[in-house]
ROMI-543861 format. One record per atom (N, C-alpha, C): residue in three letters; x, y, z; residue number from 1; atom name. Coordinates in steps of 0.2 Angstrom, whole numbers. Example, Ala and Ser with C-alpha at 12.3 -4.5 7.8 and 13.67 -1.06 7.14 Angstrom:
<torkes>
+-----+-------+-------+-------+-----+----+
:   r :    xx :    yy :    zz :   k :  a :
+-----+-------+-------+-------+-----+----+
: ALA :    66 :   -28 :    39 :   1 :  N :
: ALA :    62 :   -22 :    39 :   1 : CA :
: ALA :    66 :   -16 :    39 :   1 :  C :
: SER :    64 :   -11 :    35 :   2 :  N :
: SER :    68 :    -5 :    36 :   2 : CA :
: SER :    64 :     0 :    39 :   2 :  C :
+-----+-------+-------+-------+-----+----+
</torkes>
This chain:
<torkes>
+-----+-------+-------+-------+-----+----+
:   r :    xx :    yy :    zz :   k :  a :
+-----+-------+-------+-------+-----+----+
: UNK :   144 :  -387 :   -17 :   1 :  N :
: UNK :   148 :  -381 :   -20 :   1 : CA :
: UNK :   152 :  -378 :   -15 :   1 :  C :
: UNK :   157 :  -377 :   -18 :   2 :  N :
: UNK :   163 :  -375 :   -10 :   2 : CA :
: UNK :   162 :  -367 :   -13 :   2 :  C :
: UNK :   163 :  -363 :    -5 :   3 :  N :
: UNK :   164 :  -355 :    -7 :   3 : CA :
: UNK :   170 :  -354 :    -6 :   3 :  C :
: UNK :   173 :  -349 :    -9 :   4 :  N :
: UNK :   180 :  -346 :   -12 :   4 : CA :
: UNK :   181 :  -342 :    -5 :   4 :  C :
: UNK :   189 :  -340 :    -3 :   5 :  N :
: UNK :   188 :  -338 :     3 :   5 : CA :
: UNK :   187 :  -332 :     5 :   5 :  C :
: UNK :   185 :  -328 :    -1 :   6 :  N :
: UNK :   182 :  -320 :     0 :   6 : CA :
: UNK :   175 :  -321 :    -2 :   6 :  C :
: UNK :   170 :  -317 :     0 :   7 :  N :
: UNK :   161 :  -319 :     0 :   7 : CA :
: UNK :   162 :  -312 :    -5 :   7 :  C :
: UNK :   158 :  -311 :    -9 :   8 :  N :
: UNK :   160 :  -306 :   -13 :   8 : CA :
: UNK :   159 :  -299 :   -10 :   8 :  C :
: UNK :   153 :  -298 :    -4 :   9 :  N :
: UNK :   154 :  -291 :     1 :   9 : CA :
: UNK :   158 :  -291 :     4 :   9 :  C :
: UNK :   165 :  -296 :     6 :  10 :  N :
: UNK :   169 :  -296 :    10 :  10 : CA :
: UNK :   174 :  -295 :     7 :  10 :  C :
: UNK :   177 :  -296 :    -3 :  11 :  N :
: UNK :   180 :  -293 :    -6 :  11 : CA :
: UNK :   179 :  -287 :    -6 :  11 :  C :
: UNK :   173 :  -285 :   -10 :  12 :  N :
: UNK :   171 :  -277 :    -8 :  12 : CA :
: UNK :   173 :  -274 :    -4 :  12 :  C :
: UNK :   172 :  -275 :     1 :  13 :  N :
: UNK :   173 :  -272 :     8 :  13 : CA :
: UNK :   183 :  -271 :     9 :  13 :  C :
: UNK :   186 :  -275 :     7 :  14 :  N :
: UNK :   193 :  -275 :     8 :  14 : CA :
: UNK :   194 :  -270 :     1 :  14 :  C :
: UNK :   192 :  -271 :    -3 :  15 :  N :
: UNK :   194 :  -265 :    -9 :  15 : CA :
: UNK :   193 :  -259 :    -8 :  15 :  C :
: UNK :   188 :  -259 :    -6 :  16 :  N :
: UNK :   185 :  -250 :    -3 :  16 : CA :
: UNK :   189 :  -249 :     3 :  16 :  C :
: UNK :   191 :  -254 :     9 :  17 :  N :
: UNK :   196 :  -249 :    14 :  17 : CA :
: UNK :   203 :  -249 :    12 :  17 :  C :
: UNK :   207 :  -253 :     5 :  18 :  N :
: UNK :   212 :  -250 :     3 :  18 : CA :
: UNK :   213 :  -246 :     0 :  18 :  C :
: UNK :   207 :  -243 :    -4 :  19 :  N :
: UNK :   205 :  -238 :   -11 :  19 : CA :
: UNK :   208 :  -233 :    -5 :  19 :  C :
: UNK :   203 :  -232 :     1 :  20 :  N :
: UNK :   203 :  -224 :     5 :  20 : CA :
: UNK :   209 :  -225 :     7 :  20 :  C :
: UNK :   213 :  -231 :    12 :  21 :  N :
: UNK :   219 :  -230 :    13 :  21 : CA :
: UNK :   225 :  -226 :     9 :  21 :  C :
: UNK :   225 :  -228 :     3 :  22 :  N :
: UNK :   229 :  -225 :     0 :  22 : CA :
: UNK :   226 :  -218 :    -6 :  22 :  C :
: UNK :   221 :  -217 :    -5 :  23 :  N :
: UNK :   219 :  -211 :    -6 :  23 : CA :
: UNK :   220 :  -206 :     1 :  23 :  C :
: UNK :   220 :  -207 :     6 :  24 :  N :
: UNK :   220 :  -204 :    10 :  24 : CA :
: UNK :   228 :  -202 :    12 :  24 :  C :
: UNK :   231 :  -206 :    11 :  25 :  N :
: UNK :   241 :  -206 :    12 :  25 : CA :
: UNK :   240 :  -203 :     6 :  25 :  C :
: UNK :   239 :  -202 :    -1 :  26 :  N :
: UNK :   239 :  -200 :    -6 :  26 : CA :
: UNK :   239 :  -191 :    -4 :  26 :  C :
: UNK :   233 :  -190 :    -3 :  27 :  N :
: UNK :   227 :  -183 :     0 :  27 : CA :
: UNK :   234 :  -181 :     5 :  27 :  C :
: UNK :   235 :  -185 :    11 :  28 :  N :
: UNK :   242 :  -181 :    14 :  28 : CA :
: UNK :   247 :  -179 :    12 :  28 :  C :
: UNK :   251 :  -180 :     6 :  29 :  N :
: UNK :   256 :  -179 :     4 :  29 : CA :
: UNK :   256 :  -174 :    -1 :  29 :  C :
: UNK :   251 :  -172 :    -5 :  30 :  N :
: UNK :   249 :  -166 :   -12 :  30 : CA :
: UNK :   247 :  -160 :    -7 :  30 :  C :
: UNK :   248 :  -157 :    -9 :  31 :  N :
: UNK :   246 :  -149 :    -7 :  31 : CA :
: UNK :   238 :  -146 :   -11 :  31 :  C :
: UNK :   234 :  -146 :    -8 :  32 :  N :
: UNK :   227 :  -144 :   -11 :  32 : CA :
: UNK :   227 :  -141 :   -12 :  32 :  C :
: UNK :   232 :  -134 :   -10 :  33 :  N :
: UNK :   227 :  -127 :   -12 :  33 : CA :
: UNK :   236 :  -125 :   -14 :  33 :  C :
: UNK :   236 :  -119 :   -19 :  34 :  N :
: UNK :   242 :  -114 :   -20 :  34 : CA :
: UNK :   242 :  -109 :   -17 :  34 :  C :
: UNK :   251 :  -109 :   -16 :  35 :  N :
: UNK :   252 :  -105 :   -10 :  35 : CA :
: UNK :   248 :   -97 :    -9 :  35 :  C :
: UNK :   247 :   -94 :    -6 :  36 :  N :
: UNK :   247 :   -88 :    -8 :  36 : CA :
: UNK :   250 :   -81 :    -9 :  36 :  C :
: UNK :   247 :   -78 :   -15 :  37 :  N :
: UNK :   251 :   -74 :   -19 :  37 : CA :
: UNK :   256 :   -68 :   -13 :  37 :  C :
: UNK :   263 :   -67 :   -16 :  38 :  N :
: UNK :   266 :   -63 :   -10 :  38 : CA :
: UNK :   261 :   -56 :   -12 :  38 :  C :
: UNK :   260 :   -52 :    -3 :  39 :  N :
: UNK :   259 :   -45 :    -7 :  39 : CA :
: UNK :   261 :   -41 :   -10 :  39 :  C :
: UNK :   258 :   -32 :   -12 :  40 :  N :
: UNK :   262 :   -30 :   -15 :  40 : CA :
: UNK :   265 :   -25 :   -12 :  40 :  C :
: UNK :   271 :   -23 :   -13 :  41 :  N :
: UNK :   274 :   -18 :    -8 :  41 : CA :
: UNK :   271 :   -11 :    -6 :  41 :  C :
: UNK :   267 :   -11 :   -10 :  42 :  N :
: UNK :   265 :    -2 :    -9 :  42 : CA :
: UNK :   259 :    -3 :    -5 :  42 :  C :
: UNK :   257 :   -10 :    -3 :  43 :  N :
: UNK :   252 :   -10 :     2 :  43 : CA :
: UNK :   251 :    -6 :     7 :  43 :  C :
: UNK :   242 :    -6 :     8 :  44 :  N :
: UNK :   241 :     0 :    13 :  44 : CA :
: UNK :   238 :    -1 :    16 :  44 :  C :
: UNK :   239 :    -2 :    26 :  45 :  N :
: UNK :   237 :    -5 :    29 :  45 : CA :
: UNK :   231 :     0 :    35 :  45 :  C :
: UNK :   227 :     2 :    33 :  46 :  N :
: UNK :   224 :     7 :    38 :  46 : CA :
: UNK :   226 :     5 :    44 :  46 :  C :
: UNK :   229 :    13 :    49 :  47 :  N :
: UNK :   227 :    11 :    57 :  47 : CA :
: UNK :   235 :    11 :    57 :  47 :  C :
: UNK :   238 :     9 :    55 :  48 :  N :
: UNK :   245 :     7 :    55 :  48 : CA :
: UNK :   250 :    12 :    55 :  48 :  C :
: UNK :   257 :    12 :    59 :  49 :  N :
: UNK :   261 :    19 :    57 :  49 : CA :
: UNK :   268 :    14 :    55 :  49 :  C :
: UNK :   274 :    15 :    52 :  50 :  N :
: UNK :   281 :    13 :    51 :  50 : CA :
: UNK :   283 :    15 :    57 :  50 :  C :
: UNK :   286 :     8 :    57 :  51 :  N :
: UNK :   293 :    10 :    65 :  51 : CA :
: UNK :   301 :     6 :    60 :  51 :  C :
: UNK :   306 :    11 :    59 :  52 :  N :
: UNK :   311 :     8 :    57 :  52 : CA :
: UNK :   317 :     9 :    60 :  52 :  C :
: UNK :   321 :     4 :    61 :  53 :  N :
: UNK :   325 :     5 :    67 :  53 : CA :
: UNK :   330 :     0 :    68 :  53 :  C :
: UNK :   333 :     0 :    71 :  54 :  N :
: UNK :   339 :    -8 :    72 :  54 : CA :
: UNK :   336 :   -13 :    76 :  54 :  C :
: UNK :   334 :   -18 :    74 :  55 :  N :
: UNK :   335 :   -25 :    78 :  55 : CA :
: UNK :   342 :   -27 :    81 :  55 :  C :
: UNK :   339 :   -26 :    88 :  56 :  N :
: UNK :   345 :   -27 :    95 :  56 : CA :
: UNK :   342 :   -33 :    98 :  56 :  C :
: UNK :   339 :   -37 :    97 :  57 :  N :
: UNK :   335 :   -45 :   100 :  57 : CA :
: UNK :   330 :   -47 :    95 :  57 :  C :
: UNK :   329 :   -53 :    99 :  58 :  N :
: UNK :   324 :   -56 :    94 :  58 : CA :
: UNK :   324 :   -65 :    97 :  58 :  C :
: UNK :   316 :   -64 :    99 :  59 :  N :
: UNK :   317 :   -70 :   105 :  59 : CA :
: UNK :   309 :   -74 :   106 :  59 :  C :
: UNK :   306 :   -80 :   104 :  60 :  N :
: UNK :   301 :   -82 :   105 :  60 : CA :
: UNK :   296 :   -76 :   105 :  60 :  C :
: UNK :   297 :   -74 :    98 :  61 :  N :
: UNK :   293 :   -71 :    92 :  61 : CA :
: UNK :   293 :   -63 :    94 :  61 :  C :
: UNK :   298 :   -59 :   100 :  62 :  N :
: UNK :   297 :   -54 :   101 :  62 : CA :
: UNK :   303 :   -51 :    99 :  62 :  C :
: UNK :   302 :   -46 :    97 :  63 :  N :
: UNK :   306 :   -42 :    94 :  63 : CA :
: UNK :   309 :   -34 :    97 :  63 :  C :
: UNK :   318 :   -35 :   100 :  64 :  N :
: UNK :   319 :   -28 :   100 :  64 : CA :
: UNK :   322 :   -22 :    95 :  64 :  C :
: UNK :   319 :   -16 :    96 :  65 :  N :
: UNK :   318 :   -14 :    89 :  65 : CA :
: UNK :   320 :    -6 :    92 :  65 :  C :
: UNK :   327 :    -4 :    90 :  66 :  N :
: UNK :   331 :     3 :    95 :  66 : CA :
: UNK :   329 :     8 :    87 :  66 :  C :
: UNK :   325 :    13 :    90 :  67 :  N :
: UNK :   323 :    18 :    83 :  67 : CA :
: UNK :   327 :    24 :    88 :  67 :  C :
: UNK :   324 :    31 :    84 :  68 :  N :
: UNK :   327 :    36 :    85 :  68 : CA :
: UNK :   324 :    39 :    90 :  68 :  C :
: UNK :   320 :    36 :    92 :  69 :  N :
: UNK :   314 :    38 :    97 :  69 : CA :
: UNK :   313 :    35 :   105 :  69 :  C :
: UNK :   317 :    28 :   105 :  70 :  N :
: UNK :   321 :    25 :   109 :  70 : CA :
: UNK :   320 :    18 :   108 :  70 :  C :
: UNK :   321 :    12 :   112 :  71 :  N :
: UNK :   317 :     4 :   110 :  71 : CA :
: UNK :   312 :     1 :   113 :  71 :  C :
: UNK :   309 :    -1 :   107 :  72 :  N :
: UNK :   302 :    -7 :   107 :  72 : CA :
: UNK :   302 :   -13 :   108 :  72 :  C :
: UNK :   298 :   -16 :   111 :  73 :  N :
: UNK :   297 :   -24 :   109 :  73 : CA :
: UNK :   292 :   -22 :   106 :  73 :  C :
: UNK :   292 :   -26 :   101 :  74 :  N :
: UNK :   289 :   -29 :    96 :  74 : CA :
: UNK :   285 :   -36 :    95 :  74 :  C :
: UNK :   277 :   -36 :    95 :  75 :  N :
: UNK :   278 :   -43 :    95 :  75 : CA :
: UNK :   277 :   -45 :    88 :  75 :  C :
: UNK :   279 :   -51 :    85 :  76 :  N :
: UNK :   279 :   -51 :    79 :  76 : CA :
: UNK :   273 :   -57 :    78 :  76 :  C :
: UNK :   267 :   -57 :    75 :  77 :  N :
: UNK :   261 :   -60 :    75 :  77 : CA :
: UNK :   261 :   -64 :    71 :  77 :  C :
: UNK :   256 :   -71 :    72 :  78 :  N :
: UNK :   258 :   -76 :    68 :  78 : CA :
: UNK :   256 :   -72 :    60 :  78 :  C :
: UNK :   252 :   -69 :    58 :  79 :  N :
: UNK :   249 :   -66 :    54 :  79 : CA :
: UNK :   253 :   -61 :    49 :  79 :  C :
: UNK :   259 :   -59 :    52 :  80 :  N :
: UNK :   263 :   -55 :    50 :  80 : CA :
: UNK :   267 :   -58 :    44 :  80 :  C :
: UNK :   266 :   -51 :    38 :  81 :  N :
: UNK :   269 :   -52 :    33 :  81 : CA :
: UNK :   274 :   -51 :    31 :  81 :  C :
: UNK :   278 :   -54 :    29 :  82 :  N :
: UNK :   287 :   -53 :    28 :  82 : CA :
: UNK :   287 :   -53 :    20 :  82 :  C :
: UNK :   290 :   -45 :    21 :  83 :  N :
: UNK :   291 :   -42 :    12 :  83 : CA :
: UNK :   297 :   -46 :    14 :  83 :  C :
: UNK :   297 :   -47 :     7 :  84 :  N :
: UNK :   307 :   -46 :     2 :  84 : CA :
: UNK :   308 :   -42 :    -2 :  84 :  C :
: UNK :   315 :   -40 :     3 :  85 :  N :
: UNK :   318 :   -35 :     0 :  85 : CA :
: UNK :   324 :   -38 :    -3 :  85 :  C :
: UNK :   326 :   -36 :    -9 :  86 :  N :
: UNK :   332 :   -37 :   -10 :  86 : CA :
: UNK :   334 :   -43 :   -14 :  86 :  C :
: UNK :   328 :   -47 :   -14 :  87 :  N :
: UNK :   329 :   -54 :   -15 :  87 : CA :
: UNK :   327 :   -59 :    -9 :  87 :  C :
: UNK :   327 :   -58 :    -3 :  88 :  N :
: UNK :   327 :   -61 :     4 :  88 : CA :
: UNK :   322 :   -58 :     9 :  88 :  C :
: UNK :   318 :   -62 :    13 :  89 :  N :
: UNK :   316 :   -59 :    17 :  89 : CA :
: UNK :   320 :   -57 :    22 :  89 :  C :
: UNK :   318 :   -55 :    26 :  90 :  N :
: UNK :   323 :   -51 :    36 :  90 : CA :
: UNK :   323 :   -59 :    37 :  90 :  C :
: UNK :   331 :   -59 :    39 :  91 :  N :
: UNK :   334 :   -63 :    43 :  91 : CA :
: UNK :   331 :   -62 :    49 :  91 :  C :
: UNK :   330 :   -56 :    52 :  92 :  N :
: UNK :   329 :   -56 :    62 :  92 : CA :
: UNK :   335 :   -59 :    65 :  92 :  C :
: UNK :   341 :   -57 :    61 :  93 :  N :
: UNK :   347 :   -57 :    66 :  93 : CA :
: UNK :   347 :   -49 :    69 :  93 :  C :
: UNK :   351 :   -48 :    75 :  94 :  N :
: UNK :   353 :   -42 :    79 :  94 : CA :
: UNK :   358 :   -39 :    75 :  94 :  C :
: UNK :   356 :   -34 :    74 :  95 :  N :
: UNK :   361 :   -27 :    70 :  95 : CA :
: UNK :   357 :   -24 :    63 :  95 :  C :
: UNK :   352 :   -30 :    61 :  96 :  N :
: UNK :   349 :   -28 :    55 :  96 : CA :
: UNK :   342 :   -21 :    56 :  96 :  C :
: UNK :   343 :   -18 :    49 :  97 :  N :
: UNK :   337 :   -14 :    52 :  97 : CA :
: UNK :   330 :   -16 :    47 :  97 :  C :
: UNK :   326 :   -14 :    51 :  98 :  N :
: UNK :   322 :   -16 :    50 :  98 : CA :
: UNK :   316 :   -11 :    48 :  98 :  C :
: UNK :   311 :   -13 :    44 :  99 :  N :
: UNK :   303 :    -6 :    42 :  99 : CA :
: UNK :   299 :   -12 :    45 :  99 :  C :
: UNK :   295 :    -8 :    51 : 100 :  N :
: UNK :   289 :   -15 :    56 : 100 : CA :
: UNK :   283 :    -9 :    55 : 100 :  C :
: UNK :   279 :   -10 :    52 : 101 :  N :
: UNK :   271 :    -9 :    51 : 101 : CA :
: UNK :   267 :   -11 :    58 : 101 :  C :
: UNK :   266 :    -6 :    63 : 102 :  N :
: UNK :   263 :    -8 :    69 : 102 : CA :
: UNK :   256 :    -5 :    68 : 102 :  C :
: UNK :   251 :    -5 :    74 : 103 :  N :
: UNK :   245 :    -1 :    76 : 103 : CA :
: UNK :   247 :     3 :    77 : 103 :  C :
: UNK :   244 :    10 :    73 : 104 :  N :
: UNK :   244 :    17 :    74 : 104 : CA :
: UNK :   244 :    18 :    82 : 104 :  C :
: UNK :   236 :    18 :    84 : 105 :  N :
: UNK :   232 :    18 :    89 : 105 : CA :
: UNK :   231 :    11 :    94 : 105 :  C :
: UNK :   232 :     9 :   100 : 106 :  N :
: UNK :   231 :     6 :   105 : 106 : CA :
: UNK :   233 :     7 :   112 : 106 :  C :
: UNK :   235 :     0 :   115 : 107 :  N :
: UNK :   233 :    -1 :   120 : 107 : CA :
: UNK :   240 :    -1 :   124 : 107 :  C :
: UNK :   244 :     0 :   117 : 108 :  N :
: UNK :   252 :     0 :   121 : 108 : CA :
: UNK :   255 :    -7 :   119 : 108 :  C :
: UNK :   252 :   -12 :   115 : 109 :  N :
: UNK :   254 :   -17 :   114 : 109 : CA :
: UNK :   257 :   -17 :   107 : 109 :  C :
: UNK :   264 :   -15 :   104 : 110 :  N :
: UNK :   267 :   -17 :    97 : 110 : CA :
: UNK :   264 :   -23 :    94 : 110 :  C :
: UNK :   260 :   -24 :    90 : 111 :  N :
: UNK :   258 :   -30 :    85 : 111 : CA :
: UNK :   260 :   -29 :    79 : 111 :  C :
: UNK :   267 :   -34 :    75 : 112 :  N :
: UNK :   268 :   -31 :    71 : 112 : CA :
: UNK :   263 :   -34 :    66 : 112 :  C :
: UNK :   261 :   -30 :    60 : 113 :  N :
: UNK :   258 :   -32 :    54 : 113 : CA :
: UNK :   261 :   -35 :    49 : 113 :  C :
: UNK :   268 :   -30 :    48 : 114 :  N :
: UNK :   274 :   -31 :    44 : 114 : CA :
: UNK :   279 :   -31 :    43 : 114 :  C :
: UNK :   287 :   -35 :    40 : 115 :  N :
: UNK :   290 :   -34 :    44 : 115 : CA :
: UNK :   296 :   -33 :    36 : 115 :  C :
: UNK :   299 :   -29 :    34 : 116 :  N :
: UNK :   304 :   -28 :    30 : 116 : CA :
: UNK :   311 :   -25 :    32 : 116 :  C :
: UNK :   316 :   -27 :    27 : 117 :  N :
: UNK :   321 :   -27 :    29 : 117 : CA :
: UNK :   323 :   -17 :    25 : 117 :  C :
: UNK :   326 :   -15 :    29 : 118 :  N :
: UNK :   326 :    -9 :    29 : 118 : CA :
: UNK :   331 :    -7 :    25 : 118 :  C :
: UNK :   339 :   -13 :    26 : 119 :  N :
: UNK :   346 :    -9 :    25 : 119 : CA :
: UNK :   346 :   -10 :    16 : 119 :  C :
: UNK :   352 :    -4 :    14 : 120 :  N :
: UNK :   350 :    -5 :     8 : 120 : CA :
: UNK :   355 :   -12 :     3 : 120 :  C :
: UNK :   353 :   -13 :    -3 : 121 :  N :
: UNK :   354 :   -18 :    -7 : 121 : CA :
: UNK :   361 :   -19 :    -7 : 121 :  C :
: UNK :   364 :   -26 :    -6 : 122 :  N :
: UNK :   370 :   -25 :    -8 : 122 : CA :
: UNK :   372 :   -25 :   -17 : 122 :  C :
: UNK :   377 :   -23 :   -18 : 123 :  N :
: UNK :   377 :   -23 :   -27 : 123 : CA :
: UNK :   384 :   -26 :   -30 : 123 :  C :
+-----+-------+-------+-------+-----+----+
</torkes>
């Protein structure tokens, strides 16, 4: 009796590593989880004070930021949430103004939390 050129564990075995292979390229490309929900605006962030003011820079995540009180760096954390206003979130171009949600209380270190776009709507 002549054997076939696959043993039938050795067909198995090829089935099952193509099944994963392409379950797994499959699994990379779908997105498993939905996005999550934008906050809401009226959010309220203990510990926090508003800084609103003009964006004069904006440079490998740090943000200059001229209020009435004089200018900040800002760091903008990866954590930080960008409202939209208007339709758009903040560009982070220079001239724009900006509402930044920092730590009330620290160490001297701006972390922003938030970052919205300040100037009003165009119509």
């Amino acid at each position: 009796m002549r054997r076939g050129l696959f043993s039938l564990p050795a067909g198995a075995a090829v089935v099952t590593v193509l099944a994963l292979t392409v379950g797994y390229r499959y699994a990379d490309l779908t997105h498993h989880r939905r996005p999550l929900p934008a906050p809401a605006v009226d959010r309220r962030w203990p510990g926090t004070m508003v800084l609103t003011g003009t964006l004069t820079g904006y440079s490998q995540r740090v943000m200059s930021i001229r209020t009435s009180h004089g200018t900040f760096g800002v760091i903008l954390a990866q954590t930080a949430v960008a409202l939209p206003r208007c339709g758009h979130e903040p560009t982070l171009q220079p001239g724009e103004r900006l509402v930044v949600r920092v730590p009330a209380r620290g160490d001297g270190t701006l972390l922003a939390r938030m970052v919205q776009d300040a100037g009003p709507c165009p119509r």
